[in-house]
C-alpha positions in Angstrom: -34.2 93.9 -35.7 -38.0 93.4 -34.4 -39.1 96.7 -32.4 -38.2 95.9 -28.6 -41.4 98.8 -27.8 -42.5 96.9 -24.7 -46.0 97.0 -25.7 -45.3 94.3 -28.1 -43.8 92.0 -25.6 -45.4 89.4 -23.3 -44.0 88.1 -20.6 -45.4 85.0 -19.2 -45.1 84.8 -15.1 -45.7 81.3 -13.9 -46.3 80.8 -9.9 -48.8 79.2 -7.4 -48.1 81.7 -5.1 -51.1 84.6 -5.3 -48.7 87.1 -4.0 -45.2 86.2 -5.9 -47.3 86.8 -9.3 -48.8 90.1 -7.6 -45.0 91.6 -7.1 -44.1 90.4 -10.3 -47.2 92.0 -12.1 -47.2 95.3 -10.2 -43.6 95.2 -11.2 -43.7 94.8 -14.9 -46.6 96.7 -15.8 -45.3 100.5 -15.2 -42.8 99.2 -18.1 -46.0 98.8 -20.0 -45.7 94.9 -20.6 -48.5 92.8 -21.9 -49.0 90.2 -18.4 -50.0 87.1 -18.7 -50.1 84.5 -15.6 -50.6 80.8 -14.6 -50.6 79.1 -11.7 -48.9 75.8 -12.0 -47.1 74.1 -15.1 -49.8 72.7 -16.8 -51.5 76.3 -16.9 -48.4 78.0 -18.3 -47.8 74.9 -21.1 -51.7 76.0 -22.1 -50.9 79.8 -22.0 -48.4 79.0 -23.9 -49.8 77.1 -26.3 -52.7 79.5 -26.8 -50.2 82.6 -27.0 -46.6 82.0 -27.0 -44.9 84.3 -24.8 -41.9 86.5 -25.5 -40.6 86.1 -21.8 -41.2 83.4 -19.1 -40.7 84.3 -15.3 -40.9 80.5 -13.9 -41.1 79.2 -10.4 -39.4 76.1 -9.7 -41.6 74.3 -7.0 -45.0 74.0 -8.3 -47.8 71.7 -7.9 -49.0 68.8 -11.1 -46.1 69.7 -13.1 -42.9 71.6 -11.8 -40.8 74.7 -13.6 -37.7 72.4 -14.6 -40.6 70.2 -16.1 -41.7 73.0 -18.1 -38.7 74.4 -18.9 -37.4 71.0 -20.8 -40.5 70.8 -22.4 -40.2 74.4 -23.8 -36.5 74.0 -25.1 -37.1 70.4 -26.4 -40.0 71.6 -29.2 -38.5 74.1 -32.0 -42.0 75.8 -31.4 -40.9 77.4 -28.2 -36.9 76.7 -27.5 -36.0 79.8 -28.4 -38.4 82.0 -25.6 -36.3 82.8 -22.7 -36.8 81.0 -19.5 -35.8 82.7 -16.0 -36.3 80.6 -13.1 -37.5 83.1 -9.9 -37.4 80.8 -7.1 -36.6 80.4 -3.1 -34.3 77.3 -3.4 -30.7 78.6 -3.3 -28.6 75.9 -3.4 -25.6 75.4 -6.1 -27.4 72.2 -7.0 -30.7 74.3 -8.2 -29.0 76.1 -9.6 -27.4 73.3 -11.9 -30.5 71.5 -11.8 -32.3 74.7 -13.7 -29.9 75.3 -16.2 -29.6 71.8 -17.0 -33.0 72.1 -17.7 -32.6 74.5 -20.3 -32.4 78.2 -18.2 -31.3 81.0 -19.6 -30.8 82.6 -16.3 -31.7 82.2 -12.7 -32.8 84.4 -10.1 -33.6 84.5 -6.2 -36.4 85.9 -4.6 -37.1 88.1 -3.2 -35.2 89.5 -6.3 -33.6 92.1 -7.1 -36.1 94.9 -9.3 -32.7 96.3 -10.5 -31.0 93.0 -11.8 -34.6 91.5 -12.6 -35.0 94.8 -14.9 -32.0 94.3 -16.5 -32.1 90.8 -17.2 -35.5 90.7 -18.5 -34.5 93.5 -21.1 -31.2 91.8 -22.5 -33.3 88.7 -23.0 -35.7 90.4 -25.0 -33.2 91.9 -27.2 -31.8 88.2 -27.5 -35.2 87.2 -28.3 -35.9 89.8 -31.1 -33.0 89.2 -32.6 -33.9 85.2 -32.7 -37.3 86.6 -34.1 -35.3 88.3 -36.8 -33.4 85.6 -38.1 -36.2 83.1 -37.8 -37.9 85.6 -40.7 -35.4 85.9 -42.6 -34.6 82.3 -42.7 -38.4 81.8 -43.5 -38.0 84.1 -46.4 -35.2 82.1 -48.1 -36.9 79.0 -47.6 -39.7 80.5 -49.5 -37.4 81.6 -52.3 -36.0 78.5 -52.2 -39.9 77.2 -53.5 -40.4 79.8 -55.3 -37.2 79.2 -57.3 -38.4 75.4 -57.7 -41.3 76.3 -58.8 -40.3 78.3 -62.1 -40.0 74.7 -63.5 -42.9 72.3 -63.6 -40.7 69.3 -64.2 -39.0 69.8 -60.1 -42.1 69.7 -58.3 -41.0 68.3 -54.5 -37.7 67.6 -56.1 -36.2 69.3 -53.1 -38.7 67.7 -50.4 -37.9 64.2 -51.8 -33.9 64.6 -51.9 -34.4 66.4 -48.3 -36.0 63.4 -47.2 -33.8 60.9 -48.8 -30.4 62.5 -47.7 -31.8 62.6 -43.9 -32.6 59.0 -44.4 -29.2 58.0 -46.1 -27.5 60.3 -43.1 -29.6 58.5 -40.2 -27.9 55.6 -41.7 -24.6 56.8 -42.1 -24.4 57.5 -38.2 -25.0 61.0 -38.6 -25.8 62.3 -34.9 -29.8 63.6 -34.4 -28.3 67.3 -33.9 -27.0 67.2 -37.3 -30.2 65.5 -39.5 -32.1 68.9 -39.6 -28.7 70.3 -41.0 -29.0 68.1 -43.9 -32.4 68.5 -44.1 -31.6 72.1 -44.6 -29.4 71.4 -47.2 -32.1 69.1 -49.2 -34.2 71.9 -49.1 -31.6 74.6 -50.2 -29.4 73.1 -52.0 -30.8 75.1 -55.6 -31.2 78.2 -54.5 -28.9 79.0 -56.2 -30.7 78.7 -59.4 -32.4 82.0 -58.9 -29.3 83.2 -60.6 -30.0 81.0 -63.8 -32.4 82.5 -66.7 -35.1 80.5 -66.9 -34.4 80.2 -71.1 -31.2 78.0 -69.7 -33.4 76.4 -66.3 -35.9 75.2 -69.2 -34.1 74.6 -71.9 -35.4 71.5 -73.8 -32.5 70.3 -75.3 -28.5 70.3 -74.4 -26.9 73.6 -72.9 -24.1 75.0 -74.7 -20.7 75.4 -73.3 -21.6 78.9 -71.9 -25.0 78.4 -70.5 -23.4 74.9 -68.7 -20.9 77.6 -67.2 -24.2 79.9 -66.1 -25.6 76.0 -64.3 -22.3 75.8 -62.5 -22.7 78.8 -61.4 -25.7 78.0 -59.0 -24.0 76.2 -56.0 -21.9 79.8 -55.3 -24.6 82.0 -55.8 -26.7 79.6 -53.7 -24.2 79.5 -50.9 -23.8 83.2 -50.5 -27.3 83.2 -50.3 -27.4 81.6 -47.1 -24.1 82.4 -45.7 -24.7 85.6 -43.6 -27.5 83.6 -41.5 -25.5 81.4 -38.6 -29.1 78.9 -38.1 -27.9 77.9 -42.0 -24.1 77.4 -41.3 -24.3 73.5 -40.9 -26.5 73.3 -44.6 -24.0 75.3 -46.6 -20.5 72.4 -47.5 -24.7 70.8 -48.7 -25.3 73.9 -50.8 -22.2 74.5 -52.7 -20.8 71.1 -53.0 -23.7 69.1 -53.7 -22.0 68.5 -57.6 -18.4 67.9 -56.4 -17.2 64.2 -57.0 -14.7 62.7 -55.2 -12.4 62.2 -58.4 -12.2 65.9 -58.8 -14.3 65.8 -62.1 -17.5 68.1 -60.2 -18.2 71.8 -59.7 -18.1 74.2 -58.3 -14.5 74.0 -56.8 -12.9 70.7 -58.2 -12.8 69.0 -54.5 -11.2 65.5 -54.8 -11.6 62.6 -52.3 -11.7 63.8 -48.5 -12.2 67.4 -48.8 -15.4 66.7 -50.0 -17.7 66.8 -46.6 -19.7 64.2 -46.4 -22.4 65.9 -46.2 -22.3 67.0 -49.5 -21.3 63.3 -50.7 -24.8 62.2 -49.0 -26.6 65.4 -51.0 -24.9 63.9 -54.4 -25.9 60.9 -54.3 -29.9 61.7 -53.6 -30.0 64.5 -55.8 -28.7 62.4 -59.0 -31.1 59.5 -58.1 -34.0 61.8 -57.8 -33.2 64.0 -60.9 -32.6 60.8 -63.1 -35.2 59.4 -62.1 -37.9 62.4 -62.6 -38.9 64.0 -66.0 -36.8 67.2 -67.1 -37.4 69.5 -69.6 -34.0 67.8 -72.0 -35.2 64.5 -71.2 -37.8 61.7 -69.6 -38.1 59.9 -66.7 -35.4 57.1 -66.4 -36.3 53.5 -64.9 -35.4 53.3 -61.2 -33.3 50.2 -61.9 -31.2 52.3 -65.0 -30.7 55.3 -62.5 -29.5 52.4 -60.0 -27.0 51.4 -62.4 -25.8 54.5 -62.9 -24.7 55.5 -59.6 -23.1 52.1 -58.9 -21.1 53.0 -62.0 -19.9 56.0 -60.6 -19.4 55.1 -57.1 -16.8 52.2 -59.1 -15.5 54.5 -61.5 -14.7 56.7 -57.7 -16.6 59.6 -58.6 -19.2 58.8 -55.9 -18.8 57.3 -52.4 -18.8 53.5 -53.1 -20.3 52.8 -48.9 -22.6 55.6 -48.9 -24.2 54.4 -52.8 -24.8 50.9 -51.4 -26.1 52.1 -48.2 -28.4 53.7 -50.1 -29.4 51.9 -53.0 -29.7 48.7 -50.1 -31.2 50.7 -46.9 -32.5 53.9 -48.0 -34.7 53.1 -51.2 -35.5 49.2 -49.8 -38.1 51.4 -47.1 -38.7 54.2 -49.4 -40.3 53.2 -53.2 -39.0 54.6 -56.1 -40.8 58.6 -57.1 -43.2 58.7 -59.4 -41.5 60.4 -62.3 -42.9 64.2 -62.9 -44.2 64.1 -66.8 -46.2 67.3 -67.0 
């Protein structure tokens, strides 16, 4: 976990009130906290902007723009959701007090407060907010592995940025709820990790894999699962990791899933991974024509190895707004 030496920590104290900051600032800085200070909500939004925080100590009633207005705005951009917001204010009523978590609080406090509870409070959301820290680099480091890996072959250039962006297309369509796109998003992005685990003399191979190294390929959707699995901000992307290959006859890898156990998720991350491999130069083989790799999957989705709804939503939603790749060939 990130060092909680509160020399490293800023906390952000927002309040038009000259003498409200004062208390606050003669109270953190014994601890040895970095200060900074605005006085209304369009002053924090720019301190924040120039030098996100660790820690904000909001008012509530302020004048151009309020604390519950910049507390929604903080938890609403991934840039900034995940710095803690306590409210310090004067209101007291159970309504506020609804009203500010509503907004996005992570905890709420009347003044005058408390130095004990305030002290407390501000130190087990800094411990919250180095462990966020934590997992956000660590989940930074596997997506970078997750290029790198692409990257050993020339022939899947953006193949993972293309079938990321097709599957969230195909899933917008499919009714997926907006809470659930960047999951599959996730899962575009991720979904050969697992590859790190194959030698690059099978990843490269020009011509067709023997029995053996086919059971090395299979491999990848495991290894790329338990990759991810220990970090909970990837939970949603993994039935996308490791049973992007299943088919809904029972014919696909890793586990031999048939019909509804397959998530659909990971029938959505099928569909756009075959149509972008097909239709993108490999080292075993050329580009195929778009209207050949179309074929194809209407042949599987009838043959019931594919979902037959999500194939045409696809081929007729997805691809009419989004033109064919242009095929990889060196």
């Amino acid at each position: 976990m990130e060092s909680l030496d509160p020399t490293r920590r800023k906390i952000l104290i927002v309040d038009d009130v000259d003498a409200n900051r004062m208390a606050l600032r003669h109270f953190l800085r014994p601890h040895g906290f970095q200060i900074i200070e605005a006085r209304d909500g369009v002053e924090a939004m720019e301190r924040i902007a120039e030098d996100p925080p660790d820690l904000v100590l909001l008012d509530v009633m302020m004048p151009r723009k309020n604390g519950l207005e910049v507390c929604r705005e903080l938890k609403s951009d991934p840039a900034t959701r995940l710095i803690p917001v306590v409210f310090m204010t004067a209101l007291d009523r159970n309504e506020d007090h609804v009203r500010a978590l509503e907004s996005g609080a992570d905890d709420f406090l009347n003044k005058p407060f408390n130095r004990s509870l305030l002290g407390a409070r501000i130190k087990s959301l800094l411990r919250m907010k180095a462990l966020n820290d934590s997992l956000d680099q660590a989940e930074a480091v596997i997506f970078s592995l997750a290029r790198a890996i692409e990257a050993r072959d020339r022939f899947t250039e953006q193949h993972v940025e293309r079938v990321a962006e097709h599957a969230v297309a195909l899933a917008a369509r499919a009714g997926f709820a907006d809470d659930d796109l960047p999951n599959v998003r996730y899962g575009g992005i991720l979904h050969d990790i697992g590859k790190i685990g194959v030698p690059d003399h099978i990843l490269n191979k020009p011509g067709r894999l023997t029995d053996d190294e086919m059971d090395t390929m299979k491999r990848h959707p495991v290894i790329g699962y338990e990759i991810c699995r220990p970090l909970k901000s990837l939970a949603g992307a993994l039935p996308l990791i490791r049973y992007h290959h299943e088919k809904l006859d029972g014919s696909g890898y890793p586990d031999g899933l048939e019909g509804d156990a397959v998530p659909i998720s990971a029938r959505i991350m099928a569909i756009c991974d075959i149509y972008d491999a097909c239709t993108s130069t490999r080292a075993y083989r050329t580009a195929m024509p778009h209207e050949r790799v179309c074929d194809i999957l209407r042949s599987d989705a009838q043959a019931g190895k594919l979902d037959a709804d999500l194939v045409a939503l696809f081929l007729d939603e997805v691809l009419a707004v989004s033109p064919p790749p242009i095929a990889v060939t060196s």
